[in-house]
Each structure stands twice: as structure tokens, then as C-alpha cells.
N, C-alpha and C positions, 0 to 999 in steps of 0.2 A: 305565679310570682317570680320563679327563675326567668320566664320570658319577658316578662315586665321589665323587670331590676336589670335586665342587658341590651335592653332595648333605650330604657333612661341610660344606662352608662354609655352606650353608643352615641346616642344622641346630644349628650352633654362634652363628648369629645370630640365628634363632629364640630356642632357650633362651635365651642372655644377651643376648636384647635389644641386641644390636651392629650394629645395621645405619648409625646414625650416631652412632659415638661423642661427633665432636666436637659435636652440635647436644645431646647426653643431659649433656655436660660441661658446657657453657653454661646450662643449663635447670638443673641440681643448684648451679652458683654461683650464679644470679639467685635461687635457693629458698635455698640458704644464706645471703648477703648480706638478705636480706629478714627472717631466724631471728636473723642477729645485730643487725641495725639495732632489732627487736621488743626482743631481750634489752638493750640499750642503755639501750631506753624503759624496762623494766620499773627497771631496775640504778637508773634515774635517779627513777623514783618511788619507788623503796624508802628511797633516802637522803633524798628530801622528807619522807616520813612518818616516819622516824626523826628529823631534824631537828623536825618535831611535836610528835610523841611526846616528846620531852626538852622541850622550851619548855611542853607544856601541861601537861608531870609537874613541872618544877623551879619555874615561874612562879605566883605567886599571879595577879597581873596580864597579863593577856596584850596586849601593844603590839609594833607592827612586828613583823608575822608576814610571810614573805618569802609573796608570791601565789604561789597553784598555777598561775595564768597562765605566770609569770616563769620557770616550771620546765618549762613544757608536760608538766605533770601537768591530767588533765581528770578531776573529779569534780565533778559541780556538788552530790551532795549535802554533801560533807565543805566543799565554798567555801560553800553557803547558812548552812550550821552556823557559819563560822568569821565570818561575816557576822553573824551573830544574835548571836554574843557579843559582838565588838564592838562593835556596837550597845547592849547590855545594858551591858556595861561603862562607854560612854561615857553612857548615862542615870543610871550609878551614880555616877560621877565627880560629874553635871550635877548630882546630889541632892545629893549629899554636901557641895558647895559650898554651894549655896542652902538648906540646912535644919538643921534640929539632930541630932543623933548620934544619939539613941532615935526618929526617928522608922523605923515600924514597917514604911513601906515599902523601908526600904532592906533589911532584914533579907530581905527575899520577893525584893527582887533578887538579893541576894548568895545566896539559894539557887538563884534563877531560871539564875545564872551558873554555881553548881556541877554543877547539874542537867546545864547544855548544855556544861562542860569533861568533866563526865564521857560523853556523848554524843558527845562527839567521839573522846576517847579508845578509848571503843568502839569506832567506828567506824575508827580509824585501825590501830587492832590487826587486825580485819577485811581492813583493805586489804592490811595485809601478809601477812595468811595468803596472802589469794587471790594475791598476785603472786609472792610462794614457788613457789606450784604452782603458777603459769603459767612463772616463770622454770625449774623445774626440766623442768616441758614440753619448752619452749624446747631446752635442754642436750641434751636426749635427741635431739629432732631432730635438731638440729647433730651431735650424737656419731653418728646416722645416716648421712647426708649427709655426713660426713668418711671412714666406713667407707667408701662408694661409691665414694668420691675415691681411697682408697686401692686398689680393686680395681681402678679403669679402665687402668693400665698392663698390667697382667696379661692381662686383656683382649683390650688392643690388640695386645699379643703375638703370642698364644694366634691373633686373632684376622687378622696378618700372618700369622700361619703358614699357617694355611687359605687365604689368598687365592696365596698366592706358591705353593704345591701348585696351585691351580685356574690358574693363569698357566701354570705351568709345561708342565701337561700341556696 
């Protein structure tokens, strides 16, 4: 019976990987905690870009855009873009002051501006696909790693039971 009862407890920590529950528990929180801090970042870029998204769709003029710094949102290409318009903007202002109404380079600006609000716009639509499906990634993991969570009582069980037989005998 001692051979039997160590051969099943061997066996049953083999298969489910039971041999330290509590270090595989620790190791699935530190992997979970990590999934949701990720989803966090993502949640927190998706409403930067949506806040974007509206100010560069409702906005003729684009002024005081909050920084992707401010947001610890990190794109440098969508911050170079948002840099170049207003730049653009601010040389269109700088004309429009100092010149007359028909002169013919403000017209090349004011496309030059359309040009790169719609570039951006692209580009921010973009962003949001990809963090969709990084965010939805993300969920599955977690919805992973929760299931785990929920079988390790069972486990432990399952897994007192085999050692209190191998004690016993």
C-alpha cells in the first residue's frame, strides 16, 4: 500500500504539475498582474486616441492638444505628425497676419494642414485597431489565468488527498 499510495501521489503531480502549488500560484499572479497593468496601458491609450480622434474631426484649428507624454501614451510617429501640424498651423497664423488674403501661399498651406490632419486621422484610426486586438489579446490571457486560479483549490484537494494516503500508510 506505501508503494501504491507514492506511486498515485507521484503520478497526480506529474500530470497536474502539483508539486508546488504555492510557488505555480505566485508565478500565475505576478503573470496576471503584469496582463492587467498591460490592459491598463492599452484602456489608457485608447481614450488618448479617441480624445484625438474627436478634437481632429470637430476642430477646424487644432490648439492645446493634451501631449502623448502627459498620457504615457508612446508614439513618436503620431507625436512627429502632431508636431508638424502645429508648426504648419502656427506659420499659417504667422501669414495670415502679415499678408494679404489671396496670397496663394496660404491656400498650399491650408492644404499642406489638411493633408497632415488627415494623416493623422489615419493614423490614429490605426492605432486603435491595433490596441483592440492587443486589448482583446490581453482579456483572453487574463480569462486564462483566472481559469487556473480557479482549478488550484481542487487541486490542492485532490492533491492533500494523495499525500494524507502516502502519510498514512
Amino acid at each position: 500500500s506505501l508503494s501504491y499510495s507514492e506511486k498515485s501521489l507521484q503520478e497526480y503531480q506529474s500530470e497536474r504539475s502539483a508539486l508546488n502549488l504555492d510557488f505555480q500560484t505566485q508565478n500565475l499572479y505576478n503573470k496576471l498582474e503584469k496582463l492587467q497593468n498591460s490592459k491598463a496601458e492599452i484602456l489608457i491609450n485608447q481614450k488618448y486616441y479617441n480624445y484625438l480622434l474627436k478634437t481632429f474631426i470637430e476642430n477646424d484649428v487644432i490648439q492645446d492638444i493634451v501631449a502623448s507624454s502627459i498620457m504615457n501614451v508612446e508614439n513618436t510617429l503620431l507625436n512627429n505628425q502632431i508636431i508638424q501640424l502645429t508648426q504648419l498651423q502656427a506659420e499659417l497664423n504667422s501669414i495670415k497676419f502679415n499678408t494679404k488674403k489671396d496670397n496663394p501661399y496660404i491656400e498650399a498651406l491650408k492644404d499642406k494642414i489638411e493633408n497632415s490632419k488627415e494623416a493623422i486621422i489615419k493614423n490614429i484610426k490605426n492605432e486603435k485597431k491595433t490596441s483592440q486586438i492587443t486589448l482583446k489579446d490581453l482579456e483572453n490571457r487574463i480569462e486564462e489565468i483566472n481559469e487556473k486560479f480557479n482549478q488550484f483549490p481542487q487541486t490542492q484537494r485532490e492533491l492533500f488527498g494523495f499525500e494524507r494516503k502516502f502519510k498514512l500508510n
